[in-house]
matplotlib code that plots the C-alpha trace (Angstrom):
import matplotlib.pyplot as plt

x = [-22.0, -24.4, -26.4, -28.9, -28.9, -28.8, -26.0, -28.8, -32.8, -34.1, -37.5, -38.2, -38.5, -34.9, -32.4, -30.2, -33.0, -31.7, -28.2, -26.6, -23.6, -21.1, -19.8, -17.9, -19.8, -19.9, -18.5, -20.9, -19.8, -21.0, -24.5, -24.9, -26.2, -25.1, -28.3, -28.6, -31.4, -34.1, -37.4, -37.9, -40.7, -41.4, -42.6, -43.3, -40.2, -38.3, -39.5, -39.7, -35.9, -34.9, -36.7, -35.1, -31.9, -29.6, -31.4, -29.1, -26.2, -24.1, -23.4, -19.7, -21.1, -24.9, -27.4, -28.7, -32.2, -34.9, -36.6, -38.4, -36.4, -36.5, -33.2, -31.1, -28.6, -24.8, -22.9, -23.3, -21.2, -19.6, -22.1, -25.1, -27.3, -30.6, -29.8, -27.7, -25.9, -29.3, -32.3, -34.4, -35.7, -37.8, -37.1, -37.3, -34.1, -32.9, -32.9, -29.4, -27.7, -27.4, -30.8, -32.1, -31.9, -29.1, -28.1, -26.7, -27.2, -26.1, -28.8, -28.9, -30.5, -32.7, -34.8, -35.3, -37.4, -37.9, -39.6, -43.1, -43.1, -46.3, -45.1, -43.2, -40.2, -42.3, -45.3, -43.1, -40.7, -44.2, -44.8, -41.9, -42.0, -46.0, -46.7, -44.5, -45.5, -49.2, -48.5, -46.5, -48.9, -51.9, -50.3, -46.8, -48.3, -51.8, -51.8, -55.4, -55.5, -58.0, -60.7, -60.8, -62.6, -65.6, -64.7, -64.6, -61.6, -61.7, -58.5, -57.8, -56.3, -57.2, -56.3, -52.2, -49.7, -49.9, -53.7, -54.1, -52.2, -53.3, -57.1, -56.2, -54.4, -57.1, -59.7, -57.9, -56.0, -57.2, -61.2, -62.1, -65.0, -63.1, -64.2, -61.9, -61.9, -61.8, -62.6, -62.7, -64.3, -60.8, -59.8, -62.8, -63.3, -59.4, -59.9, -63.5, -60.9, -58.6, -61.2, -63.2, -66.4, -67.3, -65.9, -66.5, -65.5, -62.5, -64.0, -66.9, -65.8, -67.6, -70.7, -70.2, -69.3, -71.7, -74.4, -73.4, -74.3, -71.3, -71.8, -68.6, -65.4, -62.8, -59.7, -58.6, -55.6, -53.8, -52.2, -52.6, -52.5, -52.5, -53.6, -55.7, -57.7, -57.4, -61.0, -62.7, -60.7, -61.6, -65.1, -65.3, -63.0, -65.1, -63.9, -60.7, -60.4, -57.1, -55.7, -52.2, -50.5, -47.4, -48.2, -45.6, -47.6, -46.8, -48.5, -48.6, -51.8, -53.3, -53.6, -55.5, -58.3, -58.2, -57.8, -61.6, -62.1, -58.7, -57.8, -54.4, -52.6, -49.4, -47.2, -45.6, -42.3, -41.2, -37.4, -37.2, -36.0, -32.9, -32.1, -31.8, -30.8, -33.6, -33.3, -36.2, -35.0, -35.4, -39.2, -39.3, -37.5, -40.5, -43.3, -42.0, -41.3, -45.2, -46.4, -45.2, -47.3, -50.2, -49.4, -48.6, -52.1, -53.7, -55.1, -52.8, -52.2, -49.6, -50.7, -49.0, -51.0, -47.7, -45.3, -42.3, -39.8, -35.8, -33.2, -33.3, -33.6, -36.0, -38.5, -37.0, -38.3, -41.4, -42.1, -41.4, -43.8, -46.6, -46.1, -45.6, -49.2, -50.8, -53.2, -51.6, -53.2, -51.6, -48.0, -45.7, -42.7, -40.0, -38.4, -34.7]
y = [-34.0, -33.1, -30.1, -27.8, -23.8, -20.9, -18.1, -15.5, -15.1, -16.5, -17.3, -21.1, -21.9, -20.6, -23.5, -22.3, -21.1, -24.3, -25.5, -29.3, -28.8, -30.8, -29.3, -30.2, -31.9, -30.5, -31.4, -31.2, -28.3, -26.9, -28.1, -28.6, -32.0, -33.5, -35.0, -36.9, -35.7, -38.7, -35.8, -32.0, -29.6, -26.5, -23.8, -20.0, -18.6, -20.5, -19.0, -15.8, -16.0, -17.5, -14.6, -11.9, -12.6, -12.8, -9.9, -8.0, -9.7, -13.3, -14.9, -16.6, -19.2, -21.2, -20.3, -23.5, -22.5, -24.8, -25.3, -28.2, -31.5, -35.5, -37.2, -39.2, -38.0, -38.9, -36.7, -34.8, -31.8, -32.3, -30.2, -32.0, -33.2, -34.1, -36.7, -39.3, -41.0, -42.8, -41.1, -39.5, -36.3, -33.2, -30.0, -25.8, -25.0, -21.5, -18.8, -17.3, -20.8, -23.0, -24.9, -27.9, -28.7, -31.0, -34.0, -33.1, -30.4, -28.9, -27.7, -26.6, -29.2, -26.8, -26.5, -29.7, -32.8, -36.5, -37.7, -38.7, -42.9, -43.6, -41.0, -42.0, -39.5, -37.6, -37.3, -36.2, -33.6, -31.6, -30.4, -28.7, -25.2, -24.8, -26.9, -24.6, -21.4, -22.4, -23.4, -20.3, -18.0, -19.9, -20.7, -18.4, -14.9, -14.9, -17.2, -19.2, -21.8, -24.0, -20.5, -20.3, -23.5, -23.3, -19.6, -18.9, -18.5, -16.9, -18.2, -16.8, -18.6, -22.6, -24.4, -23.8, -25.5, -23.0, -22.5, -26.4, -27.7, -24.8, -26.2, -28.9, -27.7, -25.2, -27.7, -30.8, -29.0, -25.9, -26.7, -23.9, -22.8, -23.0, -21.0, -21.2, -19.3, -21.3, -20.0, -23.7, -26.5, -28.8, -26.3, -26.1, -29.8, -29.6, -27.6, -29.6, -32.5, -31.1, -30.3, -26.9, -26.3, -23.7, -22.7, -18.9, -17.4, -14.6, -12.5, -11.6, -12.5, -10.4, -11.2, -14.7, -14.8, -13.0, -15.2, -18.3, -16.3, -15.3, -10.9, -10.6, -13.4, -14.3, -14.3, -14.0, -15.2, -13.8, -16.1, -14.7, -11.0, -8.2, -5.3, -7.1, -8.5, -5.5, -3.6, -6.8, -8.3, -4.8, -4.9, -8.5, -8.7, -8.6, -6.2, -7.4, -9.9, -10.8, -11.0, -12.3, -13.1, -14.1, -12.4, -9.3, -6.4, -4.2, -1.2, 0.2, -0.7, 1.1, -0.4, 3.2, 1.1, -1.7, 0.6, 1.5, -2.4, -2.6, -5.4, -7.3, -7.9, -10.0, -10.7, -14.0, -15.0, -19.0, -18.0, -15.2, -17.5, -19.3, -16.1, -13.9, -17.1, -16.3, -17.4, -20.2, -21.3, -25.0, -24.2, -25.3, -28.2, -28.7, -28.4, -30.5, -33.0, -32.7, -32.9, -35.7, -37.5, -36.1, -37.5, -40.8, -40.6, -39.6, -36.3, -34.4, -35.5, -34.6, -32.2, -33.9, -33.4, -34.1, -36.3, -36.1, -38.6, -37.8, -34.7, -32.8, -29.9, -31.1, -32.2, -28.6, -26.5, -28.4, -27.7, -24.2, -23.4, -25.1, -23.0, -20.0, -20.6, -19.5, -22.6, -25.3, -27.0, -28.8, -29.7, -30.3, -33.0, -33.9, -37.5, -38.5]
z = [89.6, 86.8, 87.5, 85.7, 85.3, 83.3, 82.4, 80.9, 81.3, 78.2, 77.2, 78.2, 74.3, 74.1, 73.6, 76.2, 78.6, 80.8, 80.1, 82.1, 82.8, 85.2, 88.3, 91.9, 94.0, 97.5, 100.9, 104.1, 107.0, 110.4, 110.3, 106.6, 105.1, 101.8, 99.9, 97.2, 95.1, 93.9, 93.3, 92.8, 91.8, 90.5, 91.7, 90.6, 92.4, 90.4, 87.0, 88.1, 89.6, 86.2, 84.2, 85.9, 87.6, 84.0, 82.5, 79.6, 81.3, 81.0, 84.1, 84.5, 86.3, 85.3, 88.2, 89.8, 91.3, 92.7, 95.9, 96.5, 96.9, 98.6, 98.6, 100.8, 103.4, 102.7, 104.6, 107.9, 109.1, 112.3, 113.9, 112.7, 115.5, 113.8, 110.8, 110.2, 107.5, 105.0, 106.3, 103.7, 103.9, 102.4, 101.9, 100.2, 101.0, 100.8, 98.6, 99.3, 98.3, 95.6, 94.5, 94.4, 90.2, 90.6, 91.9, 94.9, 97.6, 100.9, 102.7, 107.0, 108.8, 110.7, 107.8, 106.4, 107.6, 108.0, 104.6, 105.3, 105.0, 103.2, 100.3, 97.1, 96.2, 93.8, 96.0, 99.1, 96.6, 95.5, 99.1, 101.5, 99.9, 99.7, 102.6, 104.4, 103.1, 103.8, 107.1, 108.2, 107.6, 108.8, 112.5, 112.6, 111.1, 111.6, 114.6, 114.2, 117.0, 118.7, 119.9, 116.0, 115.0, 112.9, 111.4, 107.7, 105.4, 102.1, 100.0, 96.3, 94.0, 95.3, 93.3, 92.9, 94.6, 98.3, 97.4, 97.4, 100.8, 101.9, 101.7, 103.5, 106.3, 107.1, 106.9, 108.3, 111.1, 112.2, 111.1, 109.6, 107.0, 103.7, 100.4, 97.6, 94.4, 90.9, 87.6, 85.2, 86.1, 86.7, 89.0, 90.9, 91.3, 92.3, 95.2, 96.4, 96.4, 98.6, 101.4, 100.1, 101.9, 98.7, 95.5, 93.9, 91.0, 91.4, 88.7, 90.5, 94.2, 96.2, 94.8, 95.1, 98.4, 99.7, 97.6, 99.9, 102.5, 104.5, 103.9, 105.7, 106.8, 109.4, 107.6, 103.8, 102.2, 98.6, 96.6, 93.2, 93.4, 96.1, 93.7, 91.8, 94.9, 97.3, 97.0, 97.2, 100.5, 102.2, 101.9, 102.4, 105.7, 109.2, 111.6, 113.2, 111.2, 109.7, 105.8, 104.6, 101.1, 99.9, 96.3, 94.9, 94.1, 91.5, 93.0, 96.7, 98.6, 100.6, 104.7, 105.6, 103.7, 106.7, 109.6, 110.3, 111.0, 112.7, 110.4, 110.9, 107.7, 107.8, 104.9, 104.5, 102.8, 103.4, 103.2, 106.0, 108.4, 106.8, 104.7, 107.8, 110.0, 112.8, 116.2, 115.4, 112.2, 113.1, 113.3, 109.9, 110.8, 113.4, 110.6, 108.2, 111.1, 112.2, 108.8, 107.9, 110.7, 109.2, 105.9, 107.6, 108.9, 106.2, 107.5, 104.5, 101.1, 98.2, 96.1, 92.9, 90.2, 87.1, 86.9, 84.9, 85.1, 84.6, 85.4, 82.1, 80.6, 78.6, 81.6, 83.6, 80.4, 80.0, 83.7, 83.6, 80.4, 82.2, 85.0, 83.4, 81.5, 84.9, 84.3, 86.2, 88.9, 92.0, 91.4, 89.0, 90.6, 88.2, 89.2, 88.9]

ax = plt.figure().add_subplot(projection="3d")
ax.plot(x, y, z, "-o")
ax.set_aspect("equal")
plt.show()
């Protein structure tokens, strides 16, 4: 099979920064699938793996990263109980196995889900990862339920690809008060699409927020940057409320800042569960399974935004410098 990966981390303008190579393709075990790959997308965890995983080194082997993918199922280990033989799924994958930038893939059935039926390939293959991520800490680490309908959400950085289904699935699902940051009018316009009740400016976001009215709220989430963003989630938190991010900060932060307002703060990181194999693994089985229903019904929508069509390095390096420029908005879905 004909796959895509790197042996060193070379700037994306480097000729070599993606190499094609052709490998074995792999047999299905225990409760593995085989898929055959039709869509992927990109996300940042993919550029930042490929930037520093080959530093000042040569690999023997290229490194096949990726985390997003639709395909079709054509094998089933004997222990597979969910899928058959021809169903079409979505998936991340995991971060401890070969990715998703090739044309086939084993992946463990507990994490991956029916494809939703209304959604082409490329619409389905931009969502499993952020979709997941989004929905993980929303319901699994914070915990907002029904009692929580009608409080406020502040979530930075709305307009990329966990900001945007994000949006939704706090408005759609759990009917909260949403207030997104965007700094340029196509982002901004991004985010009211997706559901936003309000859009502020991250440069001044205290100030903004507290302009619309809303002096303290509910819950915040990080997307962008913990350090950058820390002073101004503090005073901008209510008491008890709750504040999660997925982002990797640089610097240590400092929780003593959260503890007169007995504020919860919960990290979140989409590959715990098949990286340490938890005991509710198939959870994210269960979440992709559900959203697809509300795609289906129109409560959720792909957050495509680019489309590139063919499995190249030329369309993997395009999709990587766009990304990399920090300015992208939605996602980018590459198509086989």
């Amino acid at each position: 099979m004909k796959a895509i990966g790197f042996k060193e981390s070379l700037p994306i303008n480097h000729t070599e920064s993606f190499i094609a190579f052709a490998t074995e393709k792999p047999s299905a075990s225990g409760r593995e699938l085989l898929i055959k790959i039709a869509a992927i997308s990109v996300n940042p965890v993919d550029f930042k793996i490929r930037q520093n995983s080959a530093k000042d080194k040569v690999l023997e082997q290229p490194k096949v990263i990726g985390w997003d993918a639709v395909g079709i199922v054509e094998e089933t280990g004997p222990d597979v109980s969910m899928f058959s033989k021809g169903e079409m799924v979505y998936y991340s994958g995991d971060l401890n196995k070969s990715g998703s930038n090739a044309e086939y893939q084993l992946v463990d059935e507990r994490i991956v889900g029916r494809k939703p039926e209304n959604l082409t390939s490329a619409e389905a293959a931009a969502m499993p990862l952020t979709l997941l991520t989004a929905w993980e800490i929303l319901f699994d680490r914070i915990r907002i339920n029904e009692s929580d309908r009608g409080k406020t959400l502040l979530i930075i950085g709305g307009a990329g690809g966990v900001g945007s289904i994000a949006i939704q699935i706090a408005k759609k699902v759990a009917g909260l008060n949403v207030i997104a940051t965007a700094s340029r009018p196509e982002s901004a316009e991004w985010c009211r699409k997706q559901g936003a009740d309000f859009i502020v400016n991250h440069q001044n976001l205290v100030q903004e927020v507290q302009q619309l009215g809303f002096e303290q709220v509910d819950f915040i989430l990080d997307f962008v940057d913990l350090n950058q963003y820390w002073d101004a989630m503090v005073k901008l938190i209510k008491p008890q409320g709750q504040i999660g991010s997925i982002s990797d900060p640089t610097e240590n932060v400092n929780l003593r800042a959260l503890k007169g307002k007995s504020v919860s703060f919960h990290w979140e990181l989409m590959f715990t569960r098949s990286m340490f194999q938890t005991e509710d693994m198939s959870r994210q089985h269960q979440i992709l399974n559900e959203a697809a229903s509300l795609f289906e019904n129109r409560t959720l929508c792909s957050t495509i935004n680019q489309h590139l069509k063919g499995f190249t390095t030329e369309n993997l390096k395009k999709a990587h410098a766009l990304l990399e420029s920090g300015k992208t908005v939605g996602k980018i879905v590459i198509e086989y």
